[in-house]
mmCIF file as gemmi writes it, N, C-alpha and C atoms, coordinates in Angstrom:
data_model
loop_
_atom_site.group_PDB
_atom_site.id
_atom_site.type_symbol
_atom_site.label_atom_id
_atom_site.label_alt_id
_atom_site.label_comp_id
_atom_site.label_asym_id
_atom_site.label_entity_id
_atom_site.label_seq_id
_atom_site.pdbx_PDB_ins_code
_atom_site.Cartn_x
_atom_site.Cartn_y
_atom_site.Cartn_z
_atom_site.occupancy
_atom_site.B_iso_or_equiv
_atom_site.pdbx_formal_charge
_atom_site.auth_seq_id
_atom_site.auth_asym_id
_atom_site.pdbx_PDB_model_num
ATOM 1 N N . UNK Axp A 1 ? 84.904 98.927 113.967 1 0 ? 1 A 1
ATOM 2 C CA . UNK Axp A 1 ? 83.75 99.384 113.214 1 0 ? 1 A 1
ATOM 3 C C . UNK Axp A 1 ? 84.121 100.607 112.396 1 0 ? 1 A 1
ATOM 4 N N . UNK Axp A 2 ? 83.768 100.588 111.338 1 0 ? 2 A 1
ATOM 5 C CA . UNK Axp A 2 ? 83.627 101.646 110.096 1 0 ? 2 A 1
ATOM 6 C C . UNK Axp A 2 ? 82.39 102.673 110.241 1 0 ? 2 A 1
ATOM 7 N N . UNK Axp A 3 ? 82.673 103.834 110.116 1 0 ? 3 A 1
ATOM 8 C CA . UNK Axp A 3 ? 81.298 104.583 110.334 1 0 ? 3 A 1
ATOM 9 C C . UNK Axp A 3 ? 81.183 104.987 108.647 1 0 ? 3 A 1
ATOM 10 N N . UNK Axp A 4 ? 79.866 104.542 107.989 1 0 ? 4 A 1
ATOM 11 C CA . UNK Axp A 4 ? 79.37 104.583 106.641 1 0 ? 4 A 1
ATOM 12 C C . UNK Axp A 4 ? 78.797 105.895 106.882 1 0 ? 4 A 1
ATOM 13 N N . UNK Axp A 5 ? 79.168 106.986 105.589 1 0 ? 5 A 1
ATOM 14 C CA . UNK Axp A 5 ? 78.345 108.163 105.22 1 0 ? 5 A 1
ATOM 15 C C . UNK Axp A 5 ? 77.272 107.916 103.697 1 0 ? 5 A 1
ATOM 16 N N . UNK Axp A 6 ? 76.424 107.87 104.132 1 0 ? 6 A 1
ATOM 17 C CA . UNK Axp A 6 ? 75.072 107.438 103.069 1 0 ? 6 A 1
ATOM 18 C C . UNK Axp A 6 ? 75.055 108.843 102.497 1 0 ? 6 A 1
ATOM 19 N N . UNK Axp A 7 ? 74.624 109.055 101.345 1 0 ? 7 A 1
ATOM 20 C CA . UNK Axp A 7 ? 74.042 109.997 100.663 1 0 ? 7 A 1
ATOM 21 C C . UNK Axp A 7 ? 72.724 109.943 100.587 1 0 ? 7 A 1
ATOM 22 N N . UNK Axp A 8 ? 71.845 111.338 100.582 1 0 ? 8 A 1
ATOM 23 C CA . UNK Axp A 8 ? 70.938 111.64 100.119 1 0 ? 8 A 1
ATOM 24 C C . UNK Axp A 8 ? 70.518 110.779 99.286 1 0 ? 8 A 1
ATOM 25 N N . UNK Axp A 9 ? 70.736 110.285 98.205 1 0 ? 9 A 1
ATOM 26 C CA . UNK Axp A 9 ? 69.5 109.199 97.264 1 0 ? 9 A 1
ATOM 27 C C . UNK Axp A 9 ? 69.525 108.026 97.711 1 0 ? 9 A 1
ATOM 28 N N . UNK Axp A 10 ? 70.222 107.474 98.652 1 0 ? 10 A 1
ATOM 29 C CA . UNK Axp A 10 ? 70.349 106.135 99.384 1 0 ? 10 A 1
ATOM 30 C C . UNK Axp A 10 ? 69.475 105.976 101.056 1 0 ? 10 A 1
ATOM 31 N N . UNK Axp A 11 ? 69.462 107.085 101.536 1 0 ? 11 A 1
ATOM 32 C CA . UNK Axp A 11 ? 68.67 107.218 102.3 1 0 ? 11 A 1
ATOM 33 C C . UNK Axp A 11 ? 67.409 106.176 103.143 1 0 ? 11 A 1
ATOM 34 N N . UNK Axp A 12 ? 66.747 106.438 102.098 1 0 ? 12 A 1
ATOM 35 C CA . UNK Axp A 12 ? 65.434 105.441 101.747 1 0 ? 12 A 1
ATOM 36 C C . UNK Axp A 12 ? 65.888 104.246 102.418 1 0 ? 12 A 1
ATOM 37 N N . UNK Axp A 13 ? 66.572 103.924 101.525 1 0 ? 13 A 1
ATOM 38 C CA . UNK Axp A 13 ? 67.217 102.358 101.902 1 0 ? 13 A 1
ATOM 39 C C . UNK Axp A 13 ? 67.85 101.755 103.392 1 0 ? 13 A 1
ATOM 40 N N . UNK Axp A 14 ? 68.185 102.827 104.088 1 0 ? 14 A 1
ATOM 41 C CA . UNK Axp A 14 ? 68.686 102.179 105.28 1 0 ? 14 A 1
ATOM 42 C C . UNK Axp A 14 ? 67.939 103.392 105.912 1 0 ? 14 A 1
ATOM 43 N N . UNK Axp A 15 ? 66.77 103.782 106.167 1 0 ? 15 A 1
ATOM 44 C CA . UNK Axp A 15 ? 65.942 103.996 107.412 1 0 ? 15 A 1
ATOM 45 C C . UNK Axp A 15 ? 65.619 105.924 107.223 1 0 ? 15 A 1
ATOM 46 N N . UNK Axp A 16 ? 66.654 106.411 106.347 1 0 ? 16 A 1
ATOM 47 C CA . UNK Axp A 16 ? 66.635 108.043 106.583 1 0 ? 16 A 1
ATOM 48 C C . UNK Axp A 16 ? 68.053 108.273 107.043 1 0 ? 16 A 1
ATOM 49 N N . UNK Axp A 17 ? 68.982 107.636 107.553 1 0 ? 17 A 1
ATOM 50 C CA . UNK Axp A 17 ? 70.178 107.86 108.531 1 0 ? 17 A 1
ATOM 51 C C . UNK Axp A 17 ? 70.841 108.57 107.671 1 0 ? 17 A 1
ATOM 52 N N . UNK Axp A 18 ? 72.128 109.046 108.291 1 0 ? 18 A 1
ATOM 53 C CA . UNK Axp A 18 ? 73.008 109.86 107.146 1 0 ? 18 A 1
ATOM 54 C C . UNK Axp A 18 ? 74.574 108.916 107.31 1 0 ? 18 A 1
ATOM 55 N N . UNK Axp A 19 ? 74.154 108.16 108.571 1 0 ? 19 A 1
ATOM 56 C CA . UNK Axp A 19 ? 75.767 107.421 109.062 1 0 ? 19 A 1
ATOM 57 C C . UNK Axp A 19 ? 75.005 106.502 109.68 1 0 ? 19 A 1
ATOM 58 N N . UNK Axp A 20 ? 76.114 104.929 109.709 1 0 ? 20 A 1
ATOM 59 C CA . UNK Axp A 20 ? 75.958 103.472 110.5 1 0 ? 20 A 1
ATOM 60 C C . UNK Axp A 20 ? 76.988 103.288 110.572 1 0 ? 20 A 1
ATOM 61 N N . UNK Axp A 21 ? 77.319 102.067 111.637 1 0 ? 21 A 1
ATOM 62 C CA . UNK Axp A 21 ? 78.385 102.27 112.235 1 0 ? 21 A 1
ATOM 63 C C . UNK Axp A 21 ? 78.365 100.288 112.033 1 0 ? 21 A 1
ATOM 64 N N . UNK Axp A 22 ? 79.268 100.004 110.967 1 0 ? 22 A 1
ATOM 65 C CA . UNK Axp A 22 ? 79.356 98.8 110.547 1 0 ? 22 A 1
ATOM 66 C C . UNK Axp A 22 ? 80.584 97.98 110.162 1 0 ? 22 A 1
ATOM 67 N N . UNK Axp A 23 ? 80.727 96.928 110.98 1 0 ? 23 A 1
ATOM 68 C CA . UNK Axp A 23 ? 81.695 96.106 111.185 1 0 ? 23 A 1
ATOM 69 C C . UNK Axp A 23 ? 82.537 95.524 109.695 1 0 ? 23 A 1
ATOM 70 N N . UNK Axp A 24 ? 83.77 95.643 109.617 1 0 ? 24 A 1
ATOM 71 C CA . UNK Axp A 24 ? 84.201 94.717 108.656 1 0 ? 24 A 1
ATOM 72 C C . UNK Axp A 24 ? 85.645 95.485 108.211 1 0 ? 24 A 1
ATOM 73 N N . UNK Axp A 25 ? 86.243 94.498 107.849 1 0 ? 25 A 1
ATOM 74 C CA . UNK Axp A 25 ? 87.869 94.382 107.302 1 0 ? 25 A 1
ATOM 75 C C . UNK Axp A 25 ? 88.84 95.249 106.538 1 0 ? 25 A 1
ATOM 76 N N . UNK Axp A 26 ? 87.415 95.171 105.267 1 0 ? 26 A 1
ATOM 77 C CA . UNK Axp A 26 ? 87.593 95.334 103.996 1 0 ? 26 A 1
ATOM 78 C C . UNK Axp A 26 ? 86.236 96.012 103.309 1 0 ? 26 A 1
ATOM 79 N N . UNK Axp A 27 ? 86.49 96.857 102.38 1 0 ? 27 A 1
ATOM 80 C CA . UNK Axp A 27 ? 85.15 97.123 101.862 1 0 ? 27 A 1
ATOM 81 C C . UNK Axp A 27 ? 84.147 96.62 101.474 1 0 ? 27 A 1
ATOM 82 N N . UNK Axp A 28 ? 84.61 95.294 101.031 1 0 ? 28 A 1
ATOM 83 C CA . UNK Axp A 28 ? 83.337 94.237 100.73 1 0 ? 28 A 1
ATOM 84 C C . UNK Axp A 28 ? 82.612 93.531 101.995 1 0 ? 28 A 1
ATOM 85 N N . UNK Axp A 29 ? 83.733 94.015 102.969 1 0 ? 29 A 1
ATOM 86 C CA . UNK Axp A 29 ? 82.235 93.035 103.901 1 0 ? 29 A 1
ATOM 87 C C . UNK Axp A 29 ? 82.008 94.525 104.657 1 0 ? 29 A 1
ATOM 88 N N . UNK Axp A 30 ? 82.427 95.547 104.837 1 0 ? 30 A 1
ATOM 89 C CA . UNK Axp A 30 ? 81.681 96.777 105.454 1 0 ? 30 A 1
ATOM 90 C C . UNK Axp A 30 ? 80.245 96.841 104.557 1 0 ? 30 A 1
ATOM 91 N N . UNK Axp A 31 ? 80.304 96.498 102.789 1 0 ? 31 A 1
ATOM 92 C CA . UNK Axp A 31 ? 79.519 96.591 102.388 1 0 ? 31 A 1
ATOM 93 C C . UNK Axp A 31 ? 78.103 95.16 102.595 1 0 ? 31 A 1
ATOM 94 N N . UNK Axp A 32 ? 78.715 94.415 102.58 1 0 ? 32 A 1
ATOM 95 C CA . UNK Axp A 32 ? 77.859 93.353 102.93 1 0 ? 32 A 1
ATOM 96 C C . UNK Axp A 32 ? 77.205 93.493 104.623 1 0 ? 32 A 1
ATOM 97 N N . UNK Axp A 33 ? 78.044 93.72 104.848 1 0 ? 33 A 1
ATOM 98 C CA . UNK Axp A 33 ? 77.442 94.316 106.365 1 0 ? 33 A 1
ATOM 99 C C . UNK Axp A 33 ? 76.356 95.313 106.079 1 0 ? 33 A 1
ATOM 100 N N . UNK Axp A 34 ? 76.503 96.463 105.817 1 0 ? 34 A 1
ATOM 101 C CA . UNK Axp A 34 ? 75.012 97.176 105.462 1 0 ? 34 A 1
ATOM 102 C C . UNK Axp A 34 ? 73.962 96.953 105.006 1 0 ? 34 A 1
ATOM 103 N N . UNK Axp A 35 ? 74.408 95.712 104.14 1 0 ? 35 A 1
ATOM 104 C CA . UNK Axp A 35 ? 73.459 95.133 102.807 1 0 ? 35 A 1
ATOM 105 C C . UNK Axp A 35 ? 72.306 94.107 103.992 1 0 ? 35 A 1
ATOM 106 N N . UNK Axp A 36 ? 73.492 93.552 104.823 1 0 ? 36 A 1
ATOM 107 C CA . UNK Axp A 36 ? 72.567 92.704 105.815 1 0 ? 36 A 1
ATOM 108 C C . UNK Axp A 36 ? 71.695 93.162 106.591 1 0 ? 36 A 1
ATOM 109 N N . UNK Axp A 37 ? 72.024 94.52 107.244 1 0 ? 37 A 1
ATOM 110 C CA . UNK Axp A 37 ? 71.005 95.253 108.312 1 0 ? 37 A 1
ATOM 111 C C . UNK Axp A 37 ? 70.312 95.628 107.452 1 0 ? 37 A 1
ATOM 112 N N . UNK Axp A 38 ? 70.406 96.304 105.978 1 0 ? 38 A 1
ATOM 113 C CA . UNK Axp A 38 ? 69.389 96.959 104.977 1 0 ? 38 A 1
ATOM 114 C C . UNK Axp A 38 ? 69.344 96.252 103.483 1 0 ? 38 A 1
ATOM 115 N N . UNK Axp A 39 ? 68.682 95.134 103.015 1 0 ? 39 A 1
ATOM 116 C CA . UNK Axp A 39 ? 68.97 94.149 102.345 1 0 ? 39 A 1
ATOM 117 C C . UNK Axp A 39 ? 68.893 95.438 101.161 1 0 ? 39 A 1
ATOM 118 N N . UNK Axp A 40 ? 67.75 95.956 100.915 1 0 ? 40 A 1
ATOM 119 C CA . UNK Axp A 40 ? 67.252 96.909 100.116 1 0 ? 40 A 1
ATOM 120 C C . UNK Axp A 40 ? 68.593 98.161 99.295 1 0 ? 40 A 1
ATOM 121 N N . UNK Axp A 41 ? 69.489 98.127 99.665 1 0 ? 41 A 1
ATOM 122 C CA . UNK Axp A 41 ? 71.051 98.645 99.464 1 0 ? 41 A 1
ATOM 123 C C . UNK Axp A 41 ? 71.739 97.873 98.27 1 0 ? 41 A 1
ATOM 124 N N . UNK Axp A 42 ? 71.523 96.558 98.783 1 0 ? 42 A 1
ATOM 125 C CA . UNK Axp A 42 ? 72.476 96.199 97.849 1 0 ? 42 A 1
ATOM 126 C C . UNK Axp A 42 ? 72.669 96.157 96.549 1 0 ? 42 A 1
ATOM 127 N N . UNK Axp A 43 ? 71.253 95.805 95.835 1 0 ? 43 A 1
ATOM 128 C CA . UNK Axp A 43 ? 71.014 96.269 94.243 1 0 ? 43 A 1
ATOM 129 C C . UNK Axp A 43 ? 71.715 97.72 93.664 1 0 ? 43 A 1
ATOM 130 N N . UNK Axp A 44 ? 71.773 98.962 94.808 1 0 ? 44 A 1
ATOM 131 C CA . UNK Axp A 44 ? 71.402 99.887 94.521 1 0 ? 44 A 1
ATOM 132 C C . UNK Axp A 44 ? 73.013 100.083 94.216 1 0 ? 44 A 1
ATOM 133 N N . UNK Axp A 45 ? 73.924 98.846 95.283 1 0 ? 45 A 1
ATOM 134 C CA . UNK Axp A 45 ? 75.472 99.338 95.292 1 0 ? 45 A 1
ATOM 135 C C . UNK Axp A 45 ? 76.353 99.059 94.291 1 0 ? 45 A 1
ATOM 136 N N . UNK Axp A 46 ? 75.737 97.218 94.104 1 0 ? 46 A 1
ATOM 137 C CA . UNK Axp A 46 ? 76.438 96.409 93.47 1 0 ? 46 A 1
ATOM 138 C C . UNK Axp A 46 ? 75.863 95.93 92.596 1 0 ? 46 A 1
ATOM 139 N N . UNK Axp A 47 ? 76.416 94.857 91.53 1 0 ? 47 A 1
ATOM 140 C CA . UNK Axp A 47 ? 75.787 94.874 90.47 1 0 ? 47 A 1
ATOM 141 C C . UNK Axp A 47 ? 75.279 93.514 90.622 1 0 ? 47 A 1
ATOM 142 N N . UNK Axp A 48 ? 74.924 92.432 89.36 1 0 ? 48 A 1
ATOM 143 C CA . UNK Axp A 48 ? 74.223 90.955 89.501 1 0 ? 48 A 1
ATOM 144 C C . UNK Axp A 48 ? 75.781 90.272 90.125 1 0 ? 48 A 1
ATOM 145 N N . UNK Axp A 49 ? 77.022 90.287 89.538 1 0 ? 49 A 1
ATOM 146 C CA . UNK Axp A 49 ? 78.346 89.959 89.821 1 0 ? 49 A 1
ATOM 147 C C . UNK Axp A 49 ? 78.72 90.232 90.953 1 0 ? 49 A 1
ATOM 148 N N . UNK Axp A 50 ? 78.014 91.539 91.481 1 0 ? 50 A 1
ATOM 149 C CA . UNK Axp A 50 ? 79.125 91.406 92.877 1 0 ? 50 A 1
ATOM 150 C C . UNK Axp A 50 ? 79.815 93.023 92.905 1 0 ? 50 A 1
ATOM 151 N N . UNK Axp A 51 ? 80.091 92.981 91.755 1 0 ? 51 A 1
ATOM 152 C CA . UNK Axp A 51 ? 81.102 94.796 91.701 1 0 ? 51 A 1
ATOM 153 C C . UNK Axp A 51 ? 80.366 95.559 91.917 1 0 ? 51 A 1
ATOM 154 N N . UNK Axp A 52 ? 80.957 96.796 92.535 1 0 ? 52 A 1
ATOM 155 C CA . UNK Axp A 52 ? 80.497 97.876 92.314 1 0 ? 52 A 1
ATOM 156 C C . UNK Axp A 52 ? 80.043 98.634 90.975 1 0 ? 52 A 1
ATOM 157 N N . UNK Axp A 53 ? 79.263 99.046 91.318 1 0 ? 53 A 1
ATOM 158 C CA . UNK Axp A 53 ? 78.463 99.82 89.568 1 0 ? 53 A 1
ATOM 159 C C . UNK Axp A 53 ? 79.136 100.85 89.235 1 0 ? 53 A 1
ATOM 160 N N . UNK Axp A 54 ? 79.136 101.066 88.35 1 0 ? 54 A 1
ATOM 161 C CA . UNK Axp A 54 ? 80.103 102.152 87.569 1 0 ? 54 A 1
ATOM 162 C C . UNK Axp A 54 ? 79.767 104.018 88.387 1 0 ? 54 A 1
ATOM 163 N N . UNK Axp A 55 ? 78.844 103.926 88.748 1 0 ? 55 A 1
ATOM 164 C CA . UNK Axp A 55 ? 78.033 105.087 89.093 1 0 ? 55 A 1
ATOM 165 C C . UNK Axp A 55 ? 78.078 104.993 90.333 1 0 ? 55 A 1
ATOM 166 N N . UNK Axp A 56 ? 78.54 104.393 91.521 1 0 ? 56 A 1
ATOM 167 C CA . UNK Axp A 56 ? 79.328 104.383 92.815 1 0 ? 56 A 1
ATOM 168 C C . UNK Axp A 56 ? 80.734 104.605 93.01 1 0 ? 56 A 1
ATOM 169 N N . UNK Axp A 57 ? 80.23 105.489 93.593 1 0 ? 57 A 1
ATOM 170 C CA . UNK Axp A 57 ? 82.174 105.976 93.876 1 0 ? 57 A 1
ATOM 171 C C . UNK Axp A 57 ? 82.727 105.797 95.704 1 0 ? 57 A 1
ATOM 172 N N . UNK Axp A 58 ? 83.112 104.84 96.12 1 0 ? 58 A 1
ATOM 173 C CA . UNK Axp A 58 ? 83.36 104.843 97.548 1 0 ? 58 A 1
ATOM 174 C C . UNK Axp A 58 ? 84.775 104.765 98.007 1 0 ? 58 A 1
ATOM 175 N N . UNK Axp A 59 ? 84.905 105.96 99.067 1 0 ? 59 A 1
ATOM 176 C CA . UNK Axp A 59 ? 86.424 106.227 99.393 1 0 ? 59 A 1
ATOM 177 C C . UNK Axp A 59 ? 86.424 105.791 100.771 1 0 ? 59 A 1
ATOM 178 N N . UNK Axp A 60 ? 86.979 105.526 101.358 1 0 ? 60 A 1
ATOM 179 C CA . UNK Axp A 60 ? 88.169 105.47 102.649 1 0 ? 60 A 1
ATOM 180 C C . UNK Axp A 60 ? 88.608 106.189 103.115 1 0 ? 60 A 1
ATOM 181 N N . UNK Axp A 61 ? 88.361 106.71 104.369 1 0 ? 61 A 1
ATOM 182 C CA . UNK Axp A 61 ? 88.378 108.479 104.329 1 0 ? 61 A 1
ATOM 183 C C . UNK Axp A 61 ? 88.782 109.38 102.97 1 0 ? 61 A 1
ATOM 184 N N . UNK Axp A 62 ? 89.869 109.398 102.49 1 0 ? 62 A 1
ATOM 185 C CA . UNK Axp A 62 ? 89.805 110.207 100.998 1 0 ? 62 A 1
ATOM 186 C C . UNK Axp A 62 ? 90.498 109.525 100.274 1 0 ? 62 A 1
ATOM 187 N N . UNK Axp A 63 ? 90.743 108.736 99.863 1 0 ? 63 A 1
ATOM 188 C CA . UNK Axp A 63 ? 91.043 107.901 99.372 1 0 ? 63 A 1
ATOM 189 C C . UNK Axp A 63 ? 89.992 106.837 98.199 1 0 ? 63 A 1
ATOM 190 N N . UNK Axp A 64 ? 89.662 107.079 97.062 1 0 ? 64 A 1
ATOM 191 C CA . UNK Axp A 64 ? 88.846 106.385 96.337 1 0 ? 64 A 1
ATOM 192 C C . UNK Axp A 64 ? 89.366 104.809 95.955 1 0 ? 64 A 1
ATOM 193 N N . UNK Axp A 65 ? 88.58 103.525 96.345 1 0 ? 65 A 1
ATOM 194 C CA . UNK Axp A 65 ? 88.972 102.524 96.609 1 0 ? 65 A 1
ATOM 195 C C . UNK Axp A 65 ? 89.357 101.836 94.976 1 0 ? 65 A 1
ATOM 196 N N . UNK Axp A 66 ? 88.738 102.935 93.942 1 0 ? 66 A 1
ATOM 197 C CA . UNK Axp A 66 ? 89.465 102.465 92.748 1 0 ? 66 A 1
ATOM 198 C C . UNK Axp A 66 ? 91.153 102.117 92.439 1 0 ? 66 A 1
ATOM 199 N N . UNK Axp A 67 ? 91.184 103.202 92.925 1 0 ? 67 A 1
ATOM 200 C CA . UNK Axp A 67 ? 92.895 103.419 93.307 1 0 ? 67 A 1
ATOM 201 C C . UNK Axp A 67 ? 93.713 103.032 94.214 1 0 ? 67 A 1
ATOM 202 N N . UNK Axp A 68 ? 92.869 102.289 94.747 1 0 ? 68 A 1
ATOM 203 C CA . UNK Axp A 68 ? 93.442 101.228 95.811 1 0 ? 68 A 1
ATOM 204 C C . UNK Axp A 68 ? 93.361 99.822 95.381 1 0 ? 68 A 1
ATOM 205 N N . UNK Axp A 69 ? 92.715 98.701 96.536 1 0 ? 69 A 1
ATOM 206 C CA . UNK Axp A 69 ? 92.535 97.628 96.33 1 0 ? 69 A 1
ATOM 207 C C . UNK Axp A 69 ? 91.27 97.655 96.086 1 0 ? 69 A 1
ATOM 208 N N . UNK Axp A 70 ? 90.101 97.95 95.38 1 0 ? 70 A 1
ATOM 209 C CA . UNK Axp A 70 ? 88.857 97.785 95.247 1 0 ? 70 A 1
ATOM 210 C C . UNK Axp A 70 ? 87.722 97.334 95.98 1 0 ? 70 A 1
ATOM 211 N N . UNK Axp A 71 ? 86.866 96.862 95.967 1 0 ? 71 A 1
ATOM 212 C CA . UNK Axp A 71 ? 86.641 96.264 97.399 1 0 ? 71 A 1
ATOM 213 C C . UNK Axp A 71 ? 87.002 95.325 98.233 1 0 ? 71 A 1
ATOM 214 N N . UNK Axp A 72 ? 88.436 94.929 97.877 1 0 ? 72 A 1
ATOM 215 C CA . UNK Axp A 72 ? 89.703 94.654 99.084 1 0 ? 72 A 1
ATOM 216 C C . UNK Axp A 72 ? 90.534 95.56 99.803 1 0 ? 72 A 1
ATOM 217 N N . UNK Axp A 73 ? 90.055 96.449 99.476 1 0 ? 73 A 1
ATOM 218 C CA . UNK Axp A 73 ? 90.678 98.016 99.849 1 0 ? 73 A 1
ATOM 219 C C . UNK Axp A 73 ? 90.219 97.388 101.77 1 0 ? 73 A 1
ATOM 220 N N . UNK Axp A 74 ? 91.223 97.555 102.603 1 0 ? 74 A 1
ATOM 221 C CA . UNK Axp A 74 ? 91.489 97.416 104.146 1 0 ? 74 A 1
ATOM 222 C C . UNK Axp A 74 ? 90.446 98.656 104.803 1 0 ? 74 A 1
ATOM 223 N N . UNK Axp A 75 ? 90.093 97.987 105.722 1 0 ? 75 A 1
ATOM 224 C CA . UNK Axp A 75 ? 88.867 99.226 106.438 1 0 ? 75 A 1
ATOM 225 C C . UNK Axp A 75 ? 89.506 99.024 107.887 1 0 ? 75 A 1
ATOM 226 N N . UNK Axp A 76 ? 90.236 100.071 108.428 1 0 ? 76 A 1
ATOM 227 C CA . UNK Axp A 76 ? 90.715 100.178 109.755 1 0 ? 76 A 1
ATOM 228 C C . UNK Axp A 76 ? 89.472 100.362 111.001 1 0 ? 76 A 1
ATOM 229 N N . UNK Axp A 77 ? 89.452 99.658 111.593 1 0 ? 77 A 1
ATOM 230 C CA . UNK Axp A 77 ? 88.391 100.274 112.879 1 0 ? 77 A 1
ATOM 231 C C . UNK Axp A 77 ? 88.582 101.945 112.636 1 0 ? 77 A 1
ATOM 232 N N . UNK Axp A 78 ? 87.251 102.838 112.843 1 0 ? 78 A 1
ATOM 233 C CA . UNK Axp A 78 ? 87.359 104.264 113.503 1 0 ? 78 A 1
ATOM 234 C C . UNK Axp A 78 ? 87.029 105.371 112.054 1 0 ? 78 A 1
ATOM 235 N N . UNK Axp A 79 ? 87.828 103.938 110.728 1 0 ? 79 A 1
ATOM 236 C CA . UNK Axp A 79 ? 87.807 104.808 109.572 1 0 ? 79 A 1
ATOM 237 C C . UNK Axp A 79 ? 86.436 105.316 109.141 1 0 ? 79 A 1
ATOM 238 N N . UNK Axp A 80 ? 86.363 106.151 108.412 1 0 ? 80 A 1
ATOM 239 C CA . UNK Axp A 80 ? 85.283 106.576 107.279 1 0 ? 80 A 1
ATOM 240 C C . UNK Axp A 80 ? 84.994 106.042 105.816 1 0 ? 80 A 1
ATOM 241 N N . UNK Axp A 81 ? 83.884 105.578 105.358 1 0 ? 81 A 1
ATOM 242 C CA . UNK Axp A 81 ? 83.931 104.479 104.449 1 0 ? 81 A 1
ATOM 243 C C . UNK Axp A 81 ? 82.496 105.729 103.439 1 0 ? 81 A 1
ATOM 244 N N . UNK Axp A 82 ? 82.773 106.426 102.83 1 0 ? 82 A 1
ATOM 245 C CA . UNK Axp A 82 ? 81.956 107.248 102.045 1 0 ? 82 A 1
ATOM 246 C C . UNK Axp A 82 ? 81.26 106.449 100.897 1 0 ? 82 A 1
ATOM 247 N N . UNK Axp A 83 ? 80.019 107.021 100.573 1 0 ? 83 A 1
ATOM 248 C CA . UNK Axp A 83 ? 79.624 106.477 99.237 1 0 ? 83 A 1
ATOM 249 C C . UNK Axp A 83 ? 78.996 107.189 98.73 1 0 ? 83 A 1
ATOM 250 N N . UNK Axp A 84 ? 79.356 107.632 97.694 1 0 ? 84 A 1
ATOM 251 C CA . UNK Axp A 84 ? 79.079 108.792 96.537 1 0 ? 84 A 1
ATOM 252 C C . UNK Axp A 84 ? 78.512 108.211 95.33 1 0 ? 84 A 1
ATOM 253 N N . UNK Axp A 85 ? 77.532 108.721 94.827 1 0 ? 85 A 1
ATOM 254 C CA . UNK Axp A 85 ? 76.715 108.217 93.51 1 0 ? 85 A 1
ATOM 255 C C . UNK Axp A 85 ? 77.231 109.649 92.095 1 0 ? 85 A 1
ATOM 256 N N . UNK Axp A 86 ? 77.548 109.116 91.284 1 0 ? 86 A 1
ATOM 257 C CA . UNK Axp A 86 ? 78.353 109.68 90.289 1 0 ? 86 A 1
ATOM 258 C C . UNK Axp A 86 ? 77.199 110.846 89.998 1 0 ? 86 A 1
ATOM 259 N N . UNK Axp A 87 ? 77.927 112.126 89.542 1 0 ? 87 A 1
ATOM 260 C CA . UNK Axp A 87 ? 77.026 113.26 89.488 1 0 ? 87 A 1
ATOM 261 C C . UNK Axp A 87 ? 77.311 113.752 87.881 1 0 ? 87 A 1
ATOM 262 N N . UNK Axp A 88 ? 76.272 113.861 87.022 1 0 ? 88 A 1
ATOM 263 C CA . UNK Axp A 88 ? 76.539 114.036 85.844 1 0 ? 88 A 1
ATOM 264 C C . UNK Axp A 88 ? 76.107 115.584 85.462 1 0 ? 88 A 1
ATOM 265 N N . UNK Axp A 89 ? 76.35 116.329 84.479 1 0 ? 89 A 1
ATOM 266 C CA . UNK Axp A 89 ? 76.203 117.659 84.333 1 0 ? 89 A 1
ATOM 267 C C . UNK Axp A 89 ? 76.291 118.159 83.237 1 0 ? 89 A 1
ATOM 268 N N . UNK Axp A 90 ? 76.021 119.111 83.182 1 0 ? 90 A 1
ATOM 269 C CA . UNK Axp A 90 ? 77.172 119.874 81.768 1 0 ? 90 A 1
ATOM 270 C C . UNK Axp A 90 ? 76.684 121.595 81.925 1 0 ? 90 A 1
C-alpha cells in the first residue's frame, strides 16, 4: 500500500482526510484506486483520456512522475504518492 498525501483543494473529494492508504503498482492504479473509494476525484485528476491534467503535479516520494514513467511510474509498498495542484502567481 501507497500512503496518498491529498491537498487542501482536493479534500472535499475524499471525505476531509489529508492521507489514504491505497493499494496499487503503479501510479495509475494507486490513482484508480482512490478514484474507486472516492469516485468524485477523478474528474478533478484526470482528464476525458485518461492523463493527468496539466495542472496536477504527482511525485513519488520526490520524485515527479513526469520525469519518470508517468503514470507507469512503479509505486513500491510503504512509498509516498503526493499530489500537488499547480500554483500560479506573479
Amino acid at each position: 500500500m501507497a500512503t496518498v498525501r491529498i491537498p487542501g483543494a482536493l479534500r472535499a473529494q475524499v471525505g476531509g482526510v489529508s492521507t489514504l492508504e491505497v493499494d496499487g503498482a503503479t501510479v495509475q492504479e494507486v490513482l484508480d484506486g482512490l478514484a474507486s473509494q472516492h469516485p468524485g476525484i477523478r474528474g478533478r485528476l484526470l482528464d476525458d483520456g485518461g492523463q493527468l491534467r496539466r495542472f496536477v503535479n504527482v511525485f513519488v516520494d520526490d520524485e515527479d512522475i513526469r520525469h519518470r514513467d508517468g503514470l507507469h511510474t512503479p509505486v513500491e509498498p510503504g512509498q509516498r504518492v503526493s499530489i500537488l495542484p499547480a500554483v500560479a502567481g506573479g
